[in-house]
N, C-alpha and C positions, 0 to 999 in steps of 0.2 A: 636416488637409490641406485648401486651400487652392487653386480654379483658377479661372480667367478663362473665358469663351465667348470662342472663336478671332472676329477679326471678319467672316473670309465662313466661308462652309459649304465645307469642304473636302473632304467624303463626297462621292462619284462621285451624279449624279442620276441618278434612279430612271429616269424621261421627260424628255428632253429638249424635247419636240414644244410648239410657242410657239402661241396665239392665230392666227395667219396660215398654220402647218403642219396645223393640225385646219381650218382652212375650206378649204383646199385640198383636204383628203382627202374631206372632206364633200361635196366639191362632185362631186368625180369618182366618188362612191360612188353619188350621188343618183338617176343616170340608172338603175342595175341593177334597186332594189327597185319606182320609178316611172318607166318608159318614159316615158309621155307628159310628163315637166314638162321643159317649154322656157321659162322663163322666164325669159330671159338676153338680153344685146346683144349689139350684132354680134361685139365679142369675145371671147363663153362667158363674160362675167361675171353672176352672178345680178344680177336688178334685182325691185325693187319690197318684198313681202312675203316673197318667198327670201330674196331678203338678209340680210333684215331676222332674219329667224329663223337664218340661218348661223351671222350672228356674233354673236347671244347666245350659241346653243351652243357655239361655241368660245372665247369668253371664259370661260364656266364650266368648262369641258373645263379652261383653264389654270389656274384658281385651287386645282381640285381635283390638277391636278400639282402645281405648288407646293406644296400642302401635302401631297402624296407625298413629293416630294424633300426633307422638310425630316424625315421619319421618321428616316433612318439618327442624325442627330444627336440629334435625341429620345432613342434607345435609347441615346446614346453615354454623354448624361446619365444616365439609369437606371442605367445601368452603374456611371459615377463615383459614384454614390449607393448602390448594393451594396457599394462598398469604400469606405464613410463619407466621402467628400468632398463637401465645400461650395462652391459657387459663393463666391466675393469678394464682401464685396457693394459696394453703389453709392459710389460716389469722387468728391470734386468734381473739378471740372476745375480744371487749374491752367496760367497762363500766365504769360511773365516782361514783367516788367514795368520800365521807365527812367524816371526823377522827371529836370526839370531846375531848377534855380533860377529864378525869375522871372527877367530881365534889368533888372538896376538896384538889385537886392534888397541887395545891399553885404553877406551873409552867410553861413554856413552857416544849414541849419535839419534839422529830423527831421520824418519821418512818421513817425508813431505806429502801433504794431503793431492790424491791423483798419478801418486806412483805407480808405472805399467808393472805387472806381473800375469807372468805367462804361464799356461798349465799346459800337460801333454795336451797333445789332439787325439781327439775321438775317435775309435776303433773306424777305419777306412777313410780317413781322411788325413791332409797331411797339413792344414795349417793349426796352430796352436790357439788355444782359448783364451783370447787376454781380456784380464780383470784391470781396474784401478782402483785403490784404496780411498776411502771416504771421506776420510780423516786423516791428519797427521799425529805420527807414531811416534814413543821414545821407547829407543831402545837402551837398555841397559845392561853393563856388564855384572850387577848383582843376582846371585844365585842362590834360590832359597834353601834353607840348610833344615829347616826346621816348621810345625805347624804346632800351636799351641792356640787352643781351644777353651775357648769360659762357657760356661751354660747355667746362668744364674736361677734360671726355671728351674733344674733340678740340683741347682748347688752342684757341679761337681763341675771337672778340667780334665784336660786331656792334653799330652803334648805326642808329639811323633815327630820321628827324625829322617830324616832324606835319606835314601841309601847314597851307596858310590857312584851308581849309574843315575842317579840326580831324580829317581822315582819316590813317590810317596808311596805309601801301605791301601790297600781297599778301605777305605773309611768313612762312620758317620761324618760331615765335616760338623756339623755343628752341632753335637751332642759330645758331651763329657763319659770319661770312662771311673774315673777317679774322685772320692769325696774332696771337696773343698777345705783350708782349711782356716778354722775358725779361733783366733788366738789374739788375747791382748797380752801387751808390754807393759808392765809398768815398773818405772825405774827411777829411784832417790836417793841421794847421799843419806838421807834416814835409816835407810835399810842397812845398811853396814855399818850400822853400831852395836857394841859388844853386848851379850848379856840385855837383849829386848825379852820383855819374859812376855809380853804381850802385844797384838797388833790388833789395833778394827779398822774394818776396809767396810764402808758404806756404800753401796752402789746406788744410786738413783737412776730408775730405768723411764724414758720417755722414747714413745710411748710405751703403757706395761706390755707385757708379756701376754702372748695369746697361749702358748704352753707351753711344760714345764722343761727347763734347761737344766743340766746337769755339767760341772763342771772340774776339773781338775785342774789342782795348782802345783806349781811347780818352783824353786829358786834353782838360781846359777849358783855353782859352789867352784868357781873359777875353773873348771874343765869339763863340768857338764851340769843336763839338767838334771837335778833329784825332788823325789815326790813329798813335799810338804802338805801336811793335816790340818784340816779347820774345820773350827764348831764339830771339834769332836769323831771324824769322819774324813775319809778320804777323798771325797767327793762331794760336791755344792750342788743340793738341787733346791733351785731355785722354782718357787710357785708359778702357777701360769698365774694371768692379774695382776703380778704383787710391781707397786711401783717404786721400793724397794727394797735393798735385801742388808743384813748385815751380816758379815765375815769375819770370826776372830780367831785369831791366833796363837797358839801358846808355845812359849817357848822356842820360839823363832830362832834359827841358827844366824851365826853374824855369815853376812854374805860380803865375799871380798868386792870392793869397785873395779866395775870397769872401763879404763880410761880412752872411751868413746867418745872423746868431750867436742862440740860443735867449734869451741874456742878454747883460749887457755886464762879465758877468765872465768868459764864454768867447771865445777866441782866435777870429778870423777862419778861414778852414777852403779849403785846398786840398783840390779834387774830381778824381777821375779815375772812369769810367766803362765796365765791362763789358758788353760783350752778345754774344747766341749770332749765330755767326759766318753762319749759313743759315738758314732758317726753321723754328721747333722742329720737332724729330721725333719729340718722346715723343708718344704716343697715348694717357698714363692721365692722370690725374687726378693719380696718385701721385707723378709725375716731377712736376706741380705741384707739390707740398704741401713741395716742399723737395728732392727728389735731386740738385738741381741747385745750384750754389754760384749758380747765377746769374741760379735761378728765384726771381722774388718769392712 
């Protein structure tokens, strides 16, 4: 077993009574046992050879409390030392420490594990406090420009930008400020056929739905998105449970392709575009990971 010395003394003192509480008491004790010693100023303060002897004696008077009040911790040690425990012993000090690149250096480099570095020295003293490092370091000449943020707990992100002087903003680091967002693609040379008077979009949801999702659709009309109608309604809410759902469409506009194509032996690809119709509601993580047909 293993303990530290607490850093103050935390045992009640023995005497409280300071250098300046014993010459007081000295002083007003002094007249009883010798009546005649007057040798004071006008304001009852000793002067001369009184004094002089006052406050040795009470400078001694405190040294010899001090090391009264420092007894109960003494025995405390004793104590620990009956039930076989060991003081820790000595520890170097350790402090953390930043490397930067020269400026101009045009590289990375490393500091090698036991690099000396020196710190001022200690107010009245003149040699300097040298540390060595622990481990070996890489420095590098990349500078962060930017902090982007996920927090799938509460579905939401956050990004922040560096200023000029290379500071970040006061921030949660790992909490989001901003909804997530939650949006499928889907995209066929089907869809850009002319004069479609009808579409059904079958969704099967695994696992179902624990509650109800609301959604809006959207087509690309080659410069942007515009809001298309289904089942009647401008918005899909979709059951909690339901494991799935169907979607129709009437009178479907022709959507121009867009030629996004992976290769040039795949067809050009009409897009149309889901998303949750309000700002997510799920609170887990888990409604991330997929329960939603329309969570990425």
């Amino acid at each position: 077993m293993l303990w530290t010395l607490p850093k103050t003394n935390a045992s009640p003192a023995v005497d409280k009574r300071t250098a300046a509480d014993i010459r007081r008491q000295v002083q007003a004790l002094i007249g009883t046992p010798v009546p005649a010693w007057n040798e004071v100023d006008s304001n009852g303060q000793p002067t001369g050879v009184s004094a002089a002897l006052i406050g040795i004696f009470a400078r001694f008077a405190e040294i010899i409390l001090q090391r009264l009040n420092q007894a109960p911790l003494k025995n405390f040690m004793a104590f620990l030392n009956l039930l076989g425990a060991a003081p820790l012993p000595p520890q170097p000090a350790q402090a953390p420490l930043t490397f930067s690149p020269v400026p101009g250096s045009g590289g990375d480099g490393v500091v090698p594990v036991g690099t000396l570095v020196a710190a001022p020295p200690p107010e009245g003293q003149q040699e300097p406090v040298v540390f060595q490092t622990e481990r070996e370091l890489s420095v590098t000449t990349a500078q962060l420009m930017a902090l982007c943020i996920r927090d799938p707990e509460r579905d939401q992100y956050a990004c922040y930008q560096v200023s000029a002087t290379g500071e970040l903003p006061d921030v949660a680091v790992f909490a989001g400020n901003k909804a997530s967002e939650h949006a499928l693609y889907l995209g066929d040379e089907l869809l850009g056929l002319p004069h479609l008077d009808q579409l059904t979009l079958v969704l099967t949801l695994a696992p179902a739905l624990k509650e109800e999702l609301a959604i809006r659709w959207r087509c690309w009309n080659g410069a942007d998105w515009q809001k298309i109608g289904s089942n009647g309604s401008d918005e899909d809410k979709i059951p909690a449970n339901s494991g799935s759902y169907t979607i129709i469409f009437n009178n479907v506009p022709a959507i121009p392709p867009q030629d996004d194509r992976r290769s040039e032996r795949e067809p050009p690809m009409a897009a149309w575009q889901s998303e949750q119709a309000a700002e997510p509601h799920c609170a887990s993580a888990e409604h991330n990971k997929g329960r939603s047909p329309c969570c990425n």
